[in-house]
MDTraj code that builds the backbone (N, CA, C; nanometers):
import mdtraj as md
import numpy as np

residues = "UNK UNK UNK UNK UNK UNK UNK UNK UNK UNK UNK UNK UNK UNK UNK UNK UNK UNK UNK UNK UNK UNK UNK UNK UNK UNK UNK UNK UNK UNK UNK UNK UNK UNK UNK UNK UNK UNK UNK UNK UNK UNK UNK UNK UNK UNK UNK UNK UNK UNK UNK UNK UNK UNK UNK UNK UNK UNK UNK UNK UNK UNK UNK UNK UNK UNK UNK UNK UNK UNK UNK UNK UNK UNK UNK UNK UNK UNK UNK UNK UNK UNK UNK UNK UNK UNK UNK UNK UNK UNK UNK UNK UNK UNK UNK UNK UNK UNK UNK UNK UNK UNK UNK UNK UNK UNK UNK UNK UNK".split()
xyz = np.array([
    [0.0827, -0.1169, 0.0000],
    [0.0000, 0.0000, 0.0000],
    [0.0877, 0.1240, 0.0000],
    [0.0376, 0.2192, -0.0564],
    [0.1045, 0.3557, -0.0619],
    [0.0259, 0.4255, 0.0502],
    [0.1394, 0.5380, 0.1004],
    [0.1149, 0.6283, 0.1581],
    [-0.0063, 0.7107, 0.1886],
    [-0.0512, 0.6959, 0.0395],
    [-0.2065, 0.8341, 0.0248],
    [-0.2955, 0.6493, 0.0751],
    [-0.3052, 0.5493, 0.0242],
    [-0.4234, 0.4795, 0.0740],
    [-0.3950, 0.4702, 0.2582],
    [-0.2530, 0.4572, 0.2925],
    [-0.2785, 0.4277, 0.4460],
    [-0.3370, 0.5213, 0.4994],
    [-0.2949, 0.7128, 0.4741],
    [-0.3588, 0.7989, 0.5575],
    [-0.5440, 0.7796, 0.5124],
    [-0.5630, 0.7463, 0.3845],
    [-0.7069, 0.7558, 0.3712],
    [-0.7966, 0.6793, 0.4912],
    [-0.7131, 0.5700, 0.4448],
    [-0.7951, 0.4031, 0.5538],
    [-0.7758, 0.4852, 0.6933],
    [-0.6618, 0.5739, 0.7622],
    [-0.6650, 0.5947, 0.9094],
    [-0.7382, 0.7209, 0.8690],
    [-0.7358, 0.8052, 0.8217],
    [-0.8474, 0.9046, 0.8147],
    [-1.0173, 0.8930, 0.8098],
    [-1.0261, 0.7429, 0.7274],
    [-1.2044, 0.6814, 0.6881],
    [-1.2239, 0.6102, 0.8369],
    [-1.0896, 0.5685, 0.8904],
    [-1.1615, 0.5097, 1.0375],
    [-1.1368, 0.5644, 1.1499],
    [-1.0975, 0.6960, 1.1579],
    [-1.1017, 0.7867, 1.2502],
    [-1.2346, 0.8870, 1.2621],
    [-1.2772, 0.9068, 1.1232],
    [-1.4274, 0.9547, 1.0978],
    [-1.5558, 0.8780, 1.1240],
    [-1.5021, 0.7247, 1.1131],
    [-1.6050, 0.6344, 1.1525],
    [-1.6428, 0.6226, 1.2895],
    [-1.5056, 0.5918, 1.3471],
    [-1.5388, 0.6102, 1.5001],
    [-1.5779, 0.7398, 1.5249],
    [-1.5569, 0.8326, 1.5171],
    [-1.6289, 0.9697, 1.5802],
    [-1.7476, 0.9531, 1.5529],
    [-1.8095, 0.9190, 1.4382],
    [-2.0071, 0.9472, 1.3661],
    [-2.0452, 0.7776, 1.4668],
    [-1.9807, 0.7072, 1.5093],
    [-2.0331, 0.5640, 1.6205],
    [-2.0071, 0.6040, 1.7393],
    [-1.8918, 0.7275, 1.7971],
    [-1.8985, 0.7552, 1.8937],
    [-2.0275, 0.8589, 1.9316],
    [-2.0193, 0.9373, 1.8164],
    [-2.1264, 1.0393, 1.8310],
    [-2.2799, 0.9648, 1.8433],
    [-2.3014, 0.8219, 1.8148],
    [-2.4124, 0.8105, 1.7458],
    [-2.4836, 0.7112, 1.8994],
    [-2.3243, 0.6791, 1.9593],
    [-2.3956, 0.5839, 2.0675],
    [-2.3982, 0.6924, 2.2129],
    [-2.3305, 0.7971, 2.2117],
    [-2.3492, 0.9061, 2.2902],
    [-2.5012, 0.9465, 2.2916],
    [-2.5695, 1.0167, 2.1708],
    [-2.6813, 1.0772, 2.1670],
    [-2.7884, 0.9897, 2.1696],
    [-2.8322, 0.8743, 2.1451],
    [-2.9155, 0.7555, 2.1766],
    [-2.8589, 0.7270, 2.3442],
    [-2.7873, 0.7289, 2.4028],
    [-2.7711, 0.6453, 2.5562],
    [-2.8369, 0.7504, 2.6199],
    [-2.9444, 0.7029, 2.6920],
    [-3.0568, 0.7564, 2.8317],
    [-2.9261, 0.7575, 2.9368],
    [-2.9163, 0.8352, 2.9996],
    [-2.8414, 0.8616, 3.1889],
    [-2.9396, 0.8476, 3.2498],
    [-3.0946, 0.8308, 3.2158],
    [-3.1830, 0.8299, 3.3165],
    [-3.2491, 0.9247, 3.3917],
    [-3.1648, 1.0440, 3.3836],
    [-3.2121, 1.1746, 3.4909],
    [-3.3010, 1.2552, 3.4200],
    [-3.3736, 1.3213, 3.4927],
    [-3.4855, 1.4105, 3.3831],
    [-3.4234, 1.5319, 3.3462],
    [-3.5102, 1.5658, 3.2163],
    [-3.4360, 1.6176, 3.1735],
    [-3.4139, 1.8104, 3.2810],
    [-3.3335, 1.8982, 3.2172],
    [-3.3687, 1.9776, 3.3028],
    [-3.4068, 2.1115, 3.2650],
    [-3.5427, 2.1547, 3.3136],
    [-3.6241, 2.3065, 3.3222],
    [-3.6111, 2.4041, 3.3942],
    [-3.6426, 2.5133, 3.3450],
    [-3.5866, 2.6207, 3.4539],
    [-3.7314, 2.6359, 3.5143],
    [-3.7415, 2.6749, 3.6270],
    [-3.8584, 2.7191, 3.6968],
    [-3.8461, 2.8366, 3.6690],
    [-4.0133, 2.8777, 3.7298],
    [-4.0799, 3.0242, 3.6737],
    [-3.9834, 3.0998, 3.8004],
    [-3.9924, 3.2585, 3.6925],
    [-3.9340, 3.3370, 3.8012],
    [-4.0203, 3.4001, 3.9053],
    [-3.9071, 3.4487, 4.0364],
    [-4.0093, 3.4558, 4.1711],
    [-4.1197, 3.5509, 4.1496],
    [-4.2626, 3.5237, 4.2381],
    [-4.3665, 3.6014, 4.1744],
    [-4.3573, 3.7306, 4.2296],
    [-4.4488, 3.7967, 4.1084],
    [-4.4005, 3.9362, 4.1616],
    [-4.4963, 3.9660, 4.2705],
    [-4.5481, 3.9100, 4.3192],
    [-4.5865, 3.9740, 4.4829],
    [-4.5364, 3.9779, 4.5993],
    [-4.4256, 3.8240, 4.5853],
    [-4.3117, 3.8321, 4.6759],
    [-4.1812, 3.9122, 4.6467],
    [-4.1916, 4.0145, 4.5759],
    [-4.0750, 4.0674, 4.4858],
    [-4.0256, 4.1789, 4.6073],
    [-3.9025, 4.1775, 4.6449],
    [-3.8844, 4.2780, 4.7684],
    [-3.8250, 4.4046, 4.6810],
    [-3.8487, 4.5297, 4.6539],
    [-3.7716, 4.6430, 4.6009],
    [-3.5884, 4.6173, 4.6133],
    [-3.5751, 4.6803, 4.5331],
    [-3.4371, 4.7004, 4.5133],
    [-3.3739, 4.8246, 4.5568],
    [-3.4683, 4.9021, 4.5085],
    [-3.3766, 5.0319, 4.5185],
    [-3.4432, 5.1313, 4.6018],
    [-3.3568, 5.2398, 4.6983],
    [-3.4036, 5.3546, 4.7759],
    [-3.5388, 5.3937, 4.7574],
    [-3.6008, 5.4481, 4.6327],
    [-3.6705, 5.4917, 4.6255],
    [-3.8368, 5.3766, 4.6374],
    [-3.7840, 5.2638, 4.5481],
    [-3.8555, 5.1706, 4.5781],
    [-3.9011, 5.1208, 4.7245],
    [-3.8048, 5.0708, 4.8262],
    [-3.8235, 5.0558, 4.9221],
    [-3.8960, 5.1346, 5.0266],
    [-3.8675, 5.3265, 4.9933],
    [-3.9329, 5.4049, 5.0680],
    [-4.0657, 5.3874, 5.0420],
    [-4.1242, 5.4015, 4.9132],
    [-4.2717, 5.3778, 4.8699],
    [-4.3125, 5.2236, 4.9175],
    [-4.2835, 5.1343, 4.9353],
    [-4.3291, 5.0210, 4.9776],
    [-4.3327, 5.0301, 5.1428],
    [-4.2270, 5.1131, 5.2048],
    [-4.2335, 5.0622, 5.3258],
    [-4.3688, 5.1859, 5.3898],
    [-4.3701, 5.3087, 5.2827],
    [-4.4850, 5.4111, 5.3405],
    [-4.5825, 5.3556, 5.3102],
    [-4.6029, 5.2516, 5.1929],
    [-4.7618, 5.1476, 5.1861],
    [-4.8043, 5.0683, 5.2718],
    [-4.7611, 4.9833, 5.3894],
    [-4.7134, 4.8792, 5.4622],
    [-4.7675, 5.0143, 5.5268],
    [-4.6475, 5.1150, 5.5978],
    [-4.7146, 5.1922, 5.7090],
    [-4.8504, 5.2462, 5.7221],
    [-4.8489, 5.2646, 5.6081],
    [-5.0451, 5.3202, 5.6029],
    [-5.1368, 5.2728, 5.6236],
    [-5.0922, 5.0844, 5.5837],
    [-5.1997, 4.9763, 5.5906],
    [-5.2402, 4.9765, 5.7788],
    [-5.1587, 5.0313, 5.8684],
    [-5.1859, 5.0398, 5.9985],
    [-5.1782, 5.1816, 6.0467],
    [-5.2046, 5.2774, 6.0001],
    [-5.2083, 5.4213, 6.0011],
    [-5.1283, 5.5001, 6.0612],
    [-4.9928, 5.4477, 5.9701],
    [-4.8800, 5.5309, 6.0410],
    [-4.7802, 5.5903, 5.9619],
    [-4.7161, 5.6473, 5.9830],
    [-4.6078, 5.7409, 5.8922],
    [-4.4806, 5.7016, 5.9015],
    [-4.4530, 5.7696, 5.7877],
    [-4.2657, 5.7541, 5.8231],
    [-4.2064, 5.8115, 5.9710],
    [-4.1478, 5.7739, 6.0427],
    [-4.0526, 5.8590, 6.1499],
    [-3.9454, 5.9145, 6.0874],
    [-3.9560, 6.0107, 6.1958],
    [-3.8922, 6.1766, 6.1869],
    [-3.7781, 6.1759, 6.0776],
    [-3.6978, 6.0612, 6.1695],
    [-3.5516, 6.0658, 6.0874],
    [-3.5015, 5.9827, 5.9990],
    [-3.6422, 5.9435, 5.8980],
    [-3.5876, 5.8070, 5.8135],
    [-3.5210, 5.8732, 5.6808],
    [-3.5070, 5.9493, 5.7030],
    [-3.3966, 6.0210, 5.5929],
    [-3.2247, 5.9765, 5.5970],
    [-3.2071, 5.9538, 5.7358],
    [-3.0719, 5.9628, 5.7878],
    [-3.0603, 5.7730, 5.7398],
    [-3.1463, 5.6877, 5.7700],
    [-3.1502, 5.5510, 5.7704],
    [-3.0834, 5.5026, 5.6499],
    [-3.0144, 5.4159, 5.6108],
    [-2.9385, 5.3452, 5.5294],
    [-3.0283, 5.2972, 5.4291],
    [-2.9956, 5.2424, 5.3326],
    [-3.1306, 5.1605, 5.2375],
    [-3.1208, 5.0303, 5.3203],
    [-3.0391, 4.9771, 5.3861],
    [-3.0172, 4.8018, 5.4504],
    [-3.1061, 4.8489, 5.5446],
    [-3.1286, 4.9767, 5.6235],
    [-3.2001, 4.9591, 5.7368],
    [-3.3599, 5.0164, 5.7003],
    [-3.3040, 5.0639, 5.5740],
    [-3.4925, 5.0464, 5.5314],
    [-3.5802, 4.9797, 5.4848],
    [-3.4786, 4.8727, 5.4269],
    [-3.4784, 4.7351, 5.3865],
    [-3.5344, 4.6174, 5.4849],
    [-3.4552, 4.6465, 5.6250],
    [-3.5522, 4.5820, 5.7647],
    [-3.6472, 4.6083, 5.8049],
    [-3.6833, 4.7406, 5.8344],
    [-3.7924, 4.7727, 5.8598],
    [-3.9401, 4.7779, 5.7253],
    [-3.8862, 4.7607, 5.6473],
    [-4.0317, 4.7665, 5.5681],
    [-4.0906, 4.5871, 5.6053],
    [-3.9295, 4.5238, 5.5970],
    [-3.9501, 4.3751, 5.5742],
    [-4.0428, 4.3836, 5.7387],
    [-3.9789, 4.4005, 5.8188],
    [-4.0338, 4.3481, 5.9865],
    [-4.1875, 4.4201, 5.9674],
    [-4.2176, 4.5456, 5.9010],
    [-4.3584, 4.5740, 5.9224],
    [-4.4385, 4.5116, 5.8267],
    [-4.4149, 4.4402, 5.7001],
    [-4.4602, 4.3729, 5.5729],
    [-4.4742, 4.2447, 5.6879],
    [-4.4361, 4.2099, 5.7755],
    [-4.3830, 4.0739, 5.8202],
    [-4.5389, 4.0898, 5.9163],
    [-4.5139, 4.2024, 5.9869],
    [-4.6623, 4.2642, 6.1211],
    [-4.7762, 4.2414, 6.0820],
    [-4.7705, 4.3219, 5.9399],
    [-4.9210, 4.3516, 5.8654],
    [-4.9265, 4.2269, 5.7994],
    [-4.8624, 4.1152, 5.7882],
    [-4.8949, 3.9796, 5.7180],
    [-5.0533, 3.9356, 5.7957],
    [-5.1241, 3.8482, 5.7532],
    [-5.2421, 3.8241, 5.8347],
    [-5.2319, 3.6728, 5.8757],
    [-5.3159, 3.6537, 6.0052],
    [-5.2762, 3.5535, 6.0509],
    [-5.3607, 3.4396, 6.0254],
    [-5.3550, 3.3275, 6.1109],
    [-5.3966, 3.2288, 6.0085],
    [-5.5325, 3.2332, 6.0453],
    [-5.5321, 3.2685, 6.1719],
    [-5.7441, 3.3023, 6.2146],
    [-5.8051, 3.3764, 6.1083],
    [-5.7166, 3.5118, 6.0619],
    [-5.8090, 3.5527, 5.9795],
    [-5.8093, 3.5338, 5.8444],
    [-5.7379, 3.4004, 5.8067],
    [-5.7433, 3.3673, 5.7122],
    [-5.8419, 3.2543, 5.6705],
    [-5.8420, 3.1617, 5.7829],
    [-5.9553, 3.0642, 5.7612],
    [-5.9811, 3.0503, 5.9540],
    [-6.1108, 3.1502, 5.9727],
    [-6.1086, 3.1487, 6.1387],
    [-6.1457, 3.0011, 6.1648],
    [-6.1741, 2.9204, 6.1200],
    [-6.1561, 2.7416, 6.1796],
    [-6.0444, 2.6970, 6.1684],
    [-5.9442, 2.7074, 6.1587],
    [-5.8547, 2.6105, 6.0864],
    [-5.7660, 2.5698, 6.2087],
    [-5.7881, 2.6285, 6.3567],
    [-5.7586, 2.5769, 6.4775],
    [-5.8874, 2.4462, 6.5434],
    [-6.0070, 2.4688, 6.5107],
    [-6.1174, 2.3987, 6.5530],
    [-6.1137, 2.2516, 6.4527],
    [-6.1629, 2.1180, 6.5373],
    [-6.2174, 2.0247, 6.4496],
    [-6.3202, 2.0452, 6.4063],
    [-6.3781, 1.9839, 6.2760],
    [-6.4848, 1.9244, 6.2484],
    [-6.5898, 1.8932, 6.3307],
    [-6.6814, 1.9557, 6.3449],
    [-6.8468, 1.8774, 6.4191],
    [-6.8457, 1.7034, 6.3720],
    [-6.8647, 1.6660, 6.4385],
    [-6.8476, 1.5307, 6.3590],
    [-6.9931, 1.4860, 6.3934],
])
top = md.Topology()
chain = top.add_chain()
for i, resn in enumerate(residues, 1):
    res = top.add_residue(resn, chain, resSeq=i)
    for name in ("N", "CA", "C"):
        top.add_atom(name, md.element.get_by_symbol(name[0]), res)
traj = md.Trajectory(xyz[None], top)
């Protein structure tokens, strides 16, 4: 054999194995499902991001119990306005009585 047929024959079976490697790769199951992204977080649990955001959310929250900003929330950090909207969002959450007032009681049976 000459030269040009040996590289052909190692070139035709170096291409072969790759299109049998490729071919038993993409047919073999691993078994695991496959994978989806979940939906993004809803926007009702969505906490503000920014200064201005947070001030308007945390003066909505205050109103829902008829109260105002204090004196000096100007001076407050965005991290510490960031706590307090969360701890009063957290107050004004409703509880589970008044969400379903039985749901401490059994059944009449």
């Amino acid at each position: 054999m000459t030269r040009r047929r040996v590289w052909a024959v190692v070139v035709a079976a170096f291409v072969a194995g790759g299109a049998l490697a490729f071919a038993v790769v993409s047919v073999q199951d691993d078994g695991t499902p496959p994978v989806t992204a979940g939906p993004a977080h809803p926007s009702a649990s969505r906490v503000p991001e920014t200064r201005t955001e947070l001030i308007e959310a945390w003066v909505t929250e205050l109103r829902r119990t008829g109260r105002e900003l204090p004196d000096d929330w100007e001076t407050l950090t965005t991290g510490e306005i960031r706590a307090r909207y969360l701890h009063q969002r957290l107050v004004n959450a409703p509880s589970a009585d008044e969400l379903d007032p039985g749901i401490n009681g059994f059944a009449d049976e």
